[in-house]
DRENDO-1510 file (C-alpha; in Angstrom, 1 decimal, always signed):
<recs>
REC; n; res; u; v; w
REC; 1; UNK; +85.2; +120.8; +99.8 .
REC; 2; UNK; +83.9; +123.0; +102.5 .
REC; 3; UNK; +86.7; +122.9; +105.5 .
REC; 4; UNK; +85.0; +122.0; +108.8 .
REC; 5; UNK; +87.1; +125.0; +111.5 .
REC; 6; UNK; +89.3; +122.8; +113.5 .
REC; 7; UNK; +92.0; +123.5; +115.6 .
REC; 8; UNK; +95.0; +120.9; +116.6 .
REC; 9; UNK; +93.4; +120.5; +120.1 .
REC; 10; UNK; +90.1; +119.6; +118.6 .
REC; 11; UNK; +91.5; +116.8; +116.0 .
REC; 12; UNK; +93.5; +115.6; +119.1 .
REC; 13; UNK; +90.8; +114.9; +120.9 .
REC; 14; UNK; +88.2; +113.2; +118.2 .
REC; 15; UNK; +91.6; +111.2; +117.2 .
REC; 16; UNK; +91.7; +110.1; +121.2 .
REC; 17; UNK; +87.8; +109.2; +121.2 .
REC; 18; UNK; +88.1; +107.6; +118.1 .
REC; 19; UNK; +90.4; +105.1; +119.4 .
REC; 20; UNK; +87.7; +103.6; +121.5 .
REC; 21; UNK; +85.5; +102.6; +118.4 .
REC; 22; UNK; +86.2; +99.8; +115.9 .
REC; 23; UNK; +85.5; +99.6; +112.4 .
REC; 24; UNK; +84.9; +98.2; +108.6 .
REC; 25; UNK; +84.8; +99.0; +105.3 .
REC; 26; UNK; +82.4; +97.3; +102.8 .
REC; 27; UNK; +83.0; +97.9; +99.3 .
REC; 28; UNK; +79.8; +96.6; +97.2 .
REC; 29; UNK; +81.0; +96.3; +93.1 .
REC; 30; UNK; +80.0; +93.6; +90.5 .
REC; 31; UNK; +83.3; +94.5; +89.1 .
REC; 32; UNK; +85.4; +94.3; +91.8 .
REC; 33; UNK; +83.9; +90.7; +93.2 .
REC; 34; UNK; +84.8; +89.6; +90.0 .
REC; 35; UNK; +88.5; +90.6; +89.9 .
REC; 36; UNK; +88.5; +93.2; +87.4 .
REC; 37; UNK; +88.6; +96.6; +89.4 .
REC; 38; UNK; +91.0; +97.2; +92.0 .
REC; 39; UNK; +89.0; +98.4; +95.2 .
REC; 40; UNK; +90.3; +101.9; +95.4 .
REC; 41; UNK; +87.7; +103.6; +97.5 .
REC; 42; UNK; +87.6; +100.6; +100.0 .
REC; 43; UNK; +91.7; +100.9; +100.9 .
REC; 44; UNK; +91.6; +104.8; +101.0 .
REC; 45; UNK; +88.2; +104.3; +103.5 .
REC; 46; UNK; +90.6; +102.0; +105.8 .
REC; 47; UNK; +93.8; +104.2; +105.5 .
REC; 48; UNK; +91.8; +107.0; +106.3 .
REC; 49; UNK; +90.2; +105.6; +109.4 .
REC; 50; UNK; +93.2; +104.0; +110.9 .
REC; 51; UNK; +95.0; +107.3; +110.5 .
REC; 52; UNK; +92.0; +109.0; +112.2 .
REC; 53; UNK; +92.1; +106.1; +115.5 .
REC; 54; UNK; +89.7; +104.0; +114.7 .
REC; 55; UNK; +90.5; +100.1; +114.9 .
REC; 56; UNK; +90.1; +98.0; +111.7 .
REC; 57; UNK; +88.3; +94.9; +111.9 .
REC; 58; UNK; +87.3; +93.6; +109.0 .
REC; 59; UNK; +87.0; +94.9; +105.2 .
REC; 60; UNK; +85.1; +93.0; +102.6 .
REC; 61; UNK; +84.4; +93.4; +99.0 .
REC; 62; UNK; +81.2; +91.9; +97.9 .
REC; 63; UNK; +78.8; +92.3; +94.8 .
REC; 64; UNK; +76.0; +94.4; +94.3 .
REC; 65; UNK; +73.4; +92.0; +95.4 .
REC; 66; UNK; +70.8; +92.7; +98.6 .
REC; 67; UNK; +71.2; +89.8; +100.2 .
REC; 68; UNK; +75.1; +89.6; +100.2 .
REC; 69; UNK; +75.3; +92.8; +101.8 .
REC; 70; UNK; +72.6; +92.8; +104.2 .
REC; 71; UNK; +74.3; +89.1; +105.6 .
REC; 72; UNK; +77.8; +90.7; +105.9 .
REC; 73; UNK; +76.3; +94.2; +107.6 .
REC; 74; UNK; +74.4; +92.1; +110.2 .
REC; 75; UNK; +77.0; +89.3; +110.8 .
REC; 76; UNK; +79.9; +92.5; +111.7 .
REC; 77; UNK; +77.2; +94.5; +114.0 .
REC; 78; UNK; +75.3; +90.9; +115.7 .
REC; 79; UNK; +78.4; +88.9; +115.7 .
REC; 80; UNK; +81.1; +91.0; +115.5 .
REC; 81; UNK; +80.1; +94.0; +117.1 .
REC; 82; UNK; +81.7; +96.6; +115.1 .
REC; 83; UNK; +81.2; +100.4; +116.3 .
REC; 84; UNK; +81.2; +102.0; +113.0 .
REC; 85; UNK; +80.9; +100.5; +109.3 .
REC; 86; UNK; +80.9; +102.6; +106.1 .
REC; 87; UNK; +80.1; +101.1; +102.8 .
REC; 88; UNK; +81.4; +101.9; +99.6 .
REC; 89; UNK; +79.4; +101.6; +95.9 .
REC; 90; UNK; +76.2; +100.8; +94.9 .
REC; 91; UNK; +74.6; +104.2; +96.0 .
REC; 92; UNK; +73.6; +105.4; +92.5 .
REC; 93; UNK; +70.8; +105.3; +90.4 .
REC; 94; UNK; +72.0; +102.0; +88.0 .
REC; 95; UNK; +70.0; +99.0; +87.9 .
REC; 96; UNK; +72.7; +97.2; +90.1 .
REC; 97; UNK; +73.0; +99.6; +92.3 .
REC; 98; UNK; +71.0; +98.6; +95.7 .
REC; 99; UNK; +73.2; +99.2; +98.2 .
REC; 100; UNK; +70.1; +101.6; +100.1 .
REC; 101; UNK; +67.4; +99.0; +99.6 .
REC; 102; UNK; +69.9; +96.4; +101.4 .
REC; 103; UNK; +70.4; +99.1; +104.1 .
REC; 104; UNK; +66.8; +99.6; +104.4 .
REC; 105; UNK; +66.4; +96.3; +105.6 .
REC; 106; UNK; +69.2; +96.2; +107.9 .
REC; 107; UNK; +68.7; +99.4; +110.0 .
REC; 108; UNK; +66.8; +100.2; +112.6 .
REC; 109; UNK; +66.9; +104.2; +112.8 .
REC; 110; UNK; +67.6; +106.0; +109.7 .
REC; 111; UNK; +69.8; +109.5; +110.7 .
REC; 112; UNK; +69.1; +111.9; +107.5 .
REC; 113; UNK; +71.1; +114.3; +108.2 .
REC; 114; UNK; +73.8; +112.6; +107.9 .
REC; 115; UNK; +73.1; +111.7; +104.5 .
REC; 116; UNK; +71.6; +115.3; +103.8 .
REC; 117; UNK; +75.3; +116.8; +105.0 .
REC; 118; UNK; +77.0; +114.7; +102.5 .
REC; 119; UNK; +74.7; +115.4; +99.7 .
REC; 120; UNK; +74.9; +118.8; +100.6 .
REC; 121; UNK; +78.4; +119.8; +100.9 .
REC; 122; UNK; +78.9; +117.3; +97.4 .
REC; 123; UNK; +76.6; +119.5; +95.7 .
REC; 124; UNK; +79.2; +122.8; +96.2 .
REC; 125; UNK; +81.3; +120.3; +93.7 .
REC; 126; UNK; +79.2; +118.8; +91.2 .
REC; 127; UNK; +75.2; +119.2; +90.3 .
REC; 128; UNK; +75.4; +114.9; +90.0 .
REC; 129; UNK; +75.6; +115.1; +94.2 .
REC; 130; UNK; +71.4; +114.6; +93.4 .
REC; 131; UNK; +71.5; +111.2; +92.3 .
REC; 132; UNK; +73.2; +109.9; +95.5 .
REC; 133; UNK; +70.7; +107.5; +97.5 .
REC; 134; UNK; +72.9; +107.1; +100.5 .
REC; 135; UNK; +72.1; +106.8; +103.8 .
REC; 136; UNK; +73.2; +106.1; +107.2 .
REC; 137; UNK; +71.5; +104.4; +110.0 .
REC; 138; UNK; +71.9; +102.9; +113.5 .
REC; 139; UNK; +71.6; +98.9; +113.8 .
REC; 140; UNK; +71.7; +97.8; +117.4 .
REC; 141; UNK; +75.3; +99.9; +118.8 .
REC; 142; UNK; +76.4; +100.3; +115.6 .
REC; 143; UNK; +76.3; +103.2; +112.8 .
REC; 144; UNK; +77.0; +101.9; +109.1 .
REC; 145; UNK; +77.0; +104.7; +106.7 .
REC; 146; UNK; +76.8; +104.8; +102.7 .
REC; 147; UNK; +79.7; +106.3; +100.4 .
REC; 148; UNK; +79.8; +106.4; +96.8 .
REC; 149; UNK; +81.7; +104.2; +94.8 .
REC; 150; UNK; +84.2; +106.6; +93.6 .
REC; 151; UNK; +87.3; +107.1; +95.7 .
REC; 152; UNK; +87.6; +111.1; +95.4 .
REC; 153; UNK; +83.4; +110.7; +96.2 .
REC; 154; UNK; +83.6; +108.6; +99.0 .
REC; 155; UNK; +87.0; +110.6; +100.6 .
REC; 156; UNK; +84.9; +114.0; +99.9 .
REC; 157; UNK; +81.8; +112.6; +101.5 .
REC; 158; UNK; +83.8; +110.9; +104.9 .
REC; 159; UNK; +85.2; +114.3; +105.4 .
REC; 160; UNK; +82.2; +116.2; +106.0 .
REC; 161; UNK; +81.0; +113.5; +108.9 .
REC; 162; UNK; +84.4; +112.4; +110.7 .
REC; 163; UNK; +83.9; +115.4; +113.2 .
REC; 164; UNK; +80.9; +114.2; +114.3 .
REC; 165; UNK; +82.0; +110.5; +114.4 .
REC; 166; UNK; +83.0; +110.0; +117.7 .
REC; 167; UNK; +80.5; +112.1; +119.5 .
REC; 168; UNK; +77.5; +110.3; +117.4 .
REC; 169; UNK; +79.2; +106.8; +118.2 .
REC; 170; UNK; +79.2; +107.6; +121.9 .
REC; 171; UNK; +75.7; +108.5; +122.0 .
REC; 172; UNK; +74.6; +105.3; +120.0 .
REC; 173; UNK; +76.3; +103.4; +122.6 .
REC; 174; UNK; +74.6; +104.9; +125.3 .
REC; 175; UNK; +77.4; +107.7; +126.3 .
REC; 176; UNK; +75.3; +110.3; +127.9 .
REC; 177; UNK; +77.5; +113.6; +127.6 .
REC; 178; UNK; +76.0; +116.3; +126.7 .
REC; 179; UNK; +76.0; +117.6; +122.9 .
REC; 180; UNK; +75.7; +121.4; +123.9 .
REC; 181; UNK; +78.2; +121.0; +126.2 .
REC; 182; UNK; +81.1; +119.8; +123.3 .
REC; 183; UNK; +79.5; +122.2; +120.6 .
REC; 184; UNK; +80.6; +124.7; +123.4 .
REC; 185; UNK; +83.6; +123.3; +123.6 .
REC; 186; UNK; +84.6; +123.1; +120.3 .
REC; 187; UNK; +83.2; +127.3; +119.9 .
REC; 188; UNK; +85.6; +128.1; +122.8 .
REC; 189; UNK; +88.9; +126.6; +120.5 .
REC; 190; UNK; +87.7; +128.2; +117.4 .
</recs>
């Protein structure tokens, strides 16, 4: 995987910024509902944010079915108010997989690059990167984000974004600093 440059200084501060946000980890699989996968991908996702500042809320593992995920995604932004949410599964091209279309209807600004980054960087690994229908979006002050299923997917795909987490969490919630002015910031360290 393509190494973002960071310096110590620059992962101390995203860690200190992160700490501001909450978060949650949905893990969609028919499988795992059931009891007959253990939710890999959805326990690395929460290690992996706590370890990077961000407050767990809630984690849930639900199957692969529209409106199961769409009531859980809008109960933890509406009710819950939870900054950031990635989902985990369902982002393929099998007939169960509809994690996108249940995103689609949950969303109200789509942010492709996002997406486009993680498809990008996952297709220096593997020409199957194509078949991912992820996508992230903004739901009121909230950005929920689709991973793949597979742990060593979703980890690969997490990594390219958390440098930009923080930064695209304060702007969603109205933070009004100015983006030229950290890219700068960030230069100066490298």
């Amino acid at each position: 995987m393509p190494e973002w440059p960071k310096k110590p200084l620059f992962e101390t501060e995203m860690r200190h910024k992160a700490n501001r946000f909450s978060c949650a980890v949905l893990t969609m699989s028919d499988k795992g509902s059931r009891g007959e996968r253990v939710d890999e991908s959805g326990a690395m996702l929460q290690e992996m944010l706590q370890k990077e500042g961000y407050q767990l809320r809630a984690y849930a593992l639900v199957p692969d079915q529209i409106e199961a995920i769409a009531e859980i995604l809008v109960q933890w932004v509406d009710q819950d108010k939870i900054d950031l949410i990635l989902t985990t599964g369902g982002t393929g091209v099998s007939p169960t997989d509809v994690t996108p279309e249940a995103m689609r209807g949950v969303i109200e600004k789509e942010i492709p690059g996002m997406a486009e980054a993680m498809r990008a960087a996952s297709l220096l690994l593997t020409p199957h990167a194509v078949l991912s229908r992820a996508i992230a979006g903004i739901r009121g002050r909230s950005l929920i984000i689709n991973l793949p299923g597979s742990q060593k997917a979703a980890r690969e795909n997490i990594e390219v974004l958390l440098p930009t987490l923080p930064h695209a969490l304060d702007k969603i919630q109205g933070g009004t600093s100015d983006c030229a002015a950290l890219r700068n910031s960030t230069e100066a360290q490298i």
